[in-house]
N, C-alpha and C positions, 0 to 999 in steps of 0.2 A: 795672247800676250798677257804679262800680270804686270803693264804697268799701272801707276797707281790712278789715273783716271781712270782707266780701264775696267778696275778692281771697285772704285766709290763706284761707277755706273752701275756694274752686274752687283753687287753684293749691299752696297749701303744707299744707294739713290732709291731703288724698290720701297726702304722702310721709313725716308724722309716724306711721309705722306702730308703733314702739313702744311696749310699755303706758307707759313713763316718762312721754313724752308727753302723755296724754289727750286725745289724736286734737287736739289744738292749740285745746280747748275751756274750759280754766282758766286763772287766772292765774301758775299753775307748774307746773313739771313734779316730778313726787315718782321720786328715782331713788336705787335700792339700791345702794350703793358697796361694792366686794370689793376690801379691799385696798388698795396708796397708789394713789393718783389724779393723776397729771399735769395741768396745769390750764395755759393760754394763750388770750390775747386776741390777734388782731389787726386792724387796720383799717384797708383799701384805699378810699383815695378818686380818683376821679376828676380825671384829669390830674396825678395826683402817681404814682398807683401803675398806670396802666392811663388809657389814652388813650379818649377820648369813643367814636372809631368802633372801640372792639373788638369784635368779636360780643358780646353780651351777655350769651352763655352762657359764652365763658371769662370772661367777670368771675365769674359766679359759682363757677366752679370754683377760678382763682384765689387769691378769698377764701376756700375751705376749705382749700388746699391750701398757703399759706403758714403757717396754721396746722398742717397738719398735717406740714411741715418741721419744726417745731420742737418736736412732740412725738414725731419721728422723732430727733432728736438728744439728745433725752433718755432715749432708752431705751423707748419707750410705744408703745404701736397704739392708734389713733386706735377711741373709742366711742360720744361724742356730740359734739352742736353746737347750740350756740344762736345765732341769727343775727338782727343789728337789722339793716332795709333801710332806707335813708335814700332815698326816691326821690323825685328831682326833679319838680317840676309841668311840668316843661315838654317829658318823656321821656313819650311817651306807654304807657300804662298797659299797651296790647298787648304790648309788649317780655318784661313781667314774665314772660308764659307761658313764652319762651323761655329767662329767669333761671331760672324754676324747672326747665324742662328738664334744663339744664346740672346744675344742683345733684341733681339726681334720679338723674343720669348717675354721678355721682361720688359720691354716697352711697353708690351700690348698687356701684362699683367700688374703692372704699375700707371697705366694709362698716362705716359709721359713721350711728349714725340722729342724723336730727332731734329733740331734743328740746325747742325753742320759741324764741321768741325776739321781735322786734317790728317792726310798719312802722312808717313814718312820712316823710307828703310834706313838700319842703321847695322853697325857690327856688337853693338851692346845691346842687351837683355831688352827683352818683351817690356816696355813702357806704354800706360794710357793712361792718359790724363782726362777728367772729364770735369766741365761746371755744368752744374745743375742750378734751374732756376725754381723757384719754387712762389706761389701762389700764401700768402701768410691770414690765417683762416682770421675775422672778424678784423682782420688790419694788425691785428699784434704781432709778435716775433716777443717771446721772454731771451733775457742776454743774461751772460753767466753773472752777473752783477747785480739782480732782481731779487736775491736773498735776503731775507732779515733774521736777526735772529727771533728764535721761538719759532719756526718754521718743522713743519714736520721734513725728513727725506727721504724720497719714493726711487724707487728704480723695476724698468719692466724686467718682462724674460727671466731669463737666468745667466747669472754671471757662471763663465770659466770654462764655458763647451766651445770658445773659437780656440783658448789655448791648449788645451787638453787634444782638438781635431788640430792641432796642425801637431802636435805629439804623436801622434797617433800614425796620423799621415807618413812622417817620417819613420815611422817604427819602432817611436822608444816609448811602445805603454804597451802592458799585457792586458786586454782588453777583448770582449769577445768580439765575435764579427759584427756583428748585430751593432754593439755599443761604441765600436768603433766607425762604423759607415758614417753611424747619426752623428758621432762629433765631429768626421771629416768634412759630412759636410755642411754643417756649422761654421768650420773656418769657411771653406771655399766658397758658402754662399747666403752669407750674413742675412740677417730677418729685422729688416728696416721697419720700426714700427709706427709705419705712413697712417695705418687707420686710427691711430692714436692721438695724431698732431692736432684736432682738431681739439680735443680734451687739455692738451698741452698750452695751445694757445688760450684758450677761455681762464684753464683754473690752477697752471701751475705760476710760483712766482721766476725763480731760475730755473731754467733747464739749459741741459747740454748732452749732445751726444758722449756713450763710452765706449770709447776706441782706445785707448791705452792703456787702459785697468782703470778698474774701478777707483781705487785708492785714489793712482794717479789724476783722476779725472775730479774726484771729489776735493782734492788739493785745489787744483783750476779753480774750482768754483768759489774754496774758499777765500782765495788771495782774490779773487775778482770780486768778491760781495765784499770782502774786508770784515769778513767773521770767522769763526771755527766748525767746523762739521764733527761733529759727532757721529758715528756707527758703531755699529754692533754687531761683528763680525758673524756671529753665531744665530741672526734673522737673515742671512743672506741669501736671496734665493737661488737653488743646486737642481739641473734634473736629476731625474734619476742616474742615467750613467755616470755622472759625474758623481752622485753622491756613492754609488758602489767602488770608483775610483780612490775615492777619499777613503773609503774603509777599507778598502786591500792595500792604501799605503804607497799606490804610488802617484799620489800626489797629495798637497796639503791646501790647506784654503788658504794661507800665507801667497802661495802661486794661484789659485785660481783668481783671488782678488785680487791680484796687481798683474795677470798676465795678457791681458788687451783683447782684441781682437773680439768684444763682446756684441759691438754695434746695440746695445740698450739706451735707452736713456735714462738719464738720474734728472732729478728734478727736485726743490722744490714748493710747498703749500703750504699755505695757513690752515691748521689742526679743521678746522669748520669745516673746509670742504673735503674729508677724508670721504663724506658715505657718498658725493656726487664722483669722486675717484673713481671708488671703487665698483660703483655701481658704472660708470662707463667701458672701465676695463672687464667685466663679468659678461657685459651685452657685446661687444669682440670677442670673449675667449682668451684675452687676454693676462698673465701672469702679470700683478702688480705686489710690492713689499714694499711692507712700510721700513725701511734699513734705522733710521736716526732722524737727528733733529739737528737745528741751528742753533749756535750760542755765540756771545759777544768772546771773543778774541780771534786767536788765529789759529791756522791750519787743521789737522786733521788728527783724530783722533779713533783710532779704531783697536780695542783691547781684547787679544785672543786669552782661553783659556788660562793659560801659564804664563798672562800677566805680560808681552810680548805686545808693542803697541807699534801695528803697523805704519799708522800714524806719521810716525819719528822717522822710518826709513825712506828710502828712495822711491820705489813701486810705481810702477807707471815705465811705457818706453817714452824714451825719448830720442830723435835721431842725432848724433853727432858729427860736426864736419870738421873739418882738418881747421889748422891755426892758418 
């Protein structure tokens, strides 16, 4: 039978190993909190966030791992997870095995347990919605409002390899195989920069995860500090495929910087502490750029070559609902 206790038993009770939990057999989990707590929800649906044929174990990594972006940019390591499955009737129930896989993969590689959460079949699209709790390193948490200006601002990774991999995914980029895989999956299995948070919380002043493009995200930051952000488009950091991308023409750094799907964080600092930065992110392996700086006014300011100031435009998604 694949009903849905049936299904939590065999496939998600196994991976609820912690006492919090109660082996996934009550209606809540009872969990001892040390301390402040970070707290985020978020929810990947199908065909919005993650295309119908993705392996169906990066979906479910995915869905832990954008949340756990974002309790990476607050300062926190990721502790637990509660996760609703929204699963289609028309996905057959076998699949799930391999959802829970994926998830079981990255619990144990993010050392973050299951603490409960719920099924539920439906006739619309693959939904999971997940909050993540998160542990906030020395007791801080920086909030997008912790800017001043004279601030230097930082961002890890590289921007523009989730939008490029879901380009790519779908077919519309000429792209080797090779440079294509790496940005597929980029989108389908975002690089939450958890070993990071600890650095974030000590020494940046705002941060925030970047999930909607860069620009867009530095906009955020600037209306919530009630300053202007300064960038420069042309220190932005590009892997490689993406920079070979940019120079065969099909694509421009106008989309790579406003097209989302990056999971980095922006951040951030007061100029003194650039060599304790940098020297943190060198001992991970970690890609850190210095992009811009804070100044007194508003919004955002980012000037391409031919004088083009991304700044002034829209950039960033944003979801739209009906009147």
């Amino acid at each position: 039978m694949n009903d849905e206790f049936a299904l939590i038993a065999r496939l998600f009770a196994p991976l609820a190993t912690h006492p919090a939990a109660r082996g996934l057999k009550d209606d809540a989990a009872l969990w001892t909190l040390a301390g402040p707590t970070v707290m985020t929800c978020d929810a990947i649906v199908e065909g919005m966030h993650f295309l119908p044929e993705d392996p169906i174990e990066t979906v479910a990594q995915k869905a832990l791992r954008v949340n756990f972006s974002d309790l990476a940019a607050k300062g926190a390591k990721p502790e637990g997870v509660l996760i609703s499955l929204i699963w289609p009737q028309h996905r057959p129930a076998a699949e799930m095995a391999a959802f829970a896989a994926g998830l079981a993969e990255d619990l144990a590689a993010f050392d973050c347990a299951l603490l409960g959460g719920d099924t539920a079949a439906t006739s619309g699209p693959l939904t999971v919605s997940t909050m993540a709790f998160g542990r906030a390193f020395g007791g801080r948490s920086p909030a997008r409002w912790d800017a001043v200006p004279g601030q230097d601002v930082w961002v890890t990774g590289t921007i523009g390899d989730g939008t490029l991999g879901l380009a790519a995914a779908r077919g519309r980029l000429t792209a080797s195989a090779d440079d294509a895989a790496f940005l597929v999956d980029r989108y389908r299995r975002p690089r939450p920069r958890c070993a990071f948070a600890e650095t974030i919380a000590a020494l940046a002043g705002a941060a925030m995860d970047v999930s909607d493009g860069l620009i867009g995200d530095a906009r955020k930051l600037a209306a919530a500090s009630g300053l202007s952000v300064v960038l420069d488009p042309a220190l932005a950091p590009l892997s490689p495929e993406a920079r070979r991308l940019l120079a065969s023409g099909e694509t421009s750094l106008a989309a790579l910087l406003t097209g989302g799907d990056d999971y980095e964080i922006l951040f951030t600092a007061d100029p003194p502490k650039a060599p304790a930065l940098q020297a943190a992110a060198l001992r991970l392996g970690l890609g850190l750029t210095l992009i811009g700086h804070t100044a007194a006014g508003e919004g955002v300011r980012a000037l391409l070559p031919d004088g083009q100031d991304l700044g002034r435009e829209g950039g960033g998604f944003v979801h739209q609902f009906g009147a």
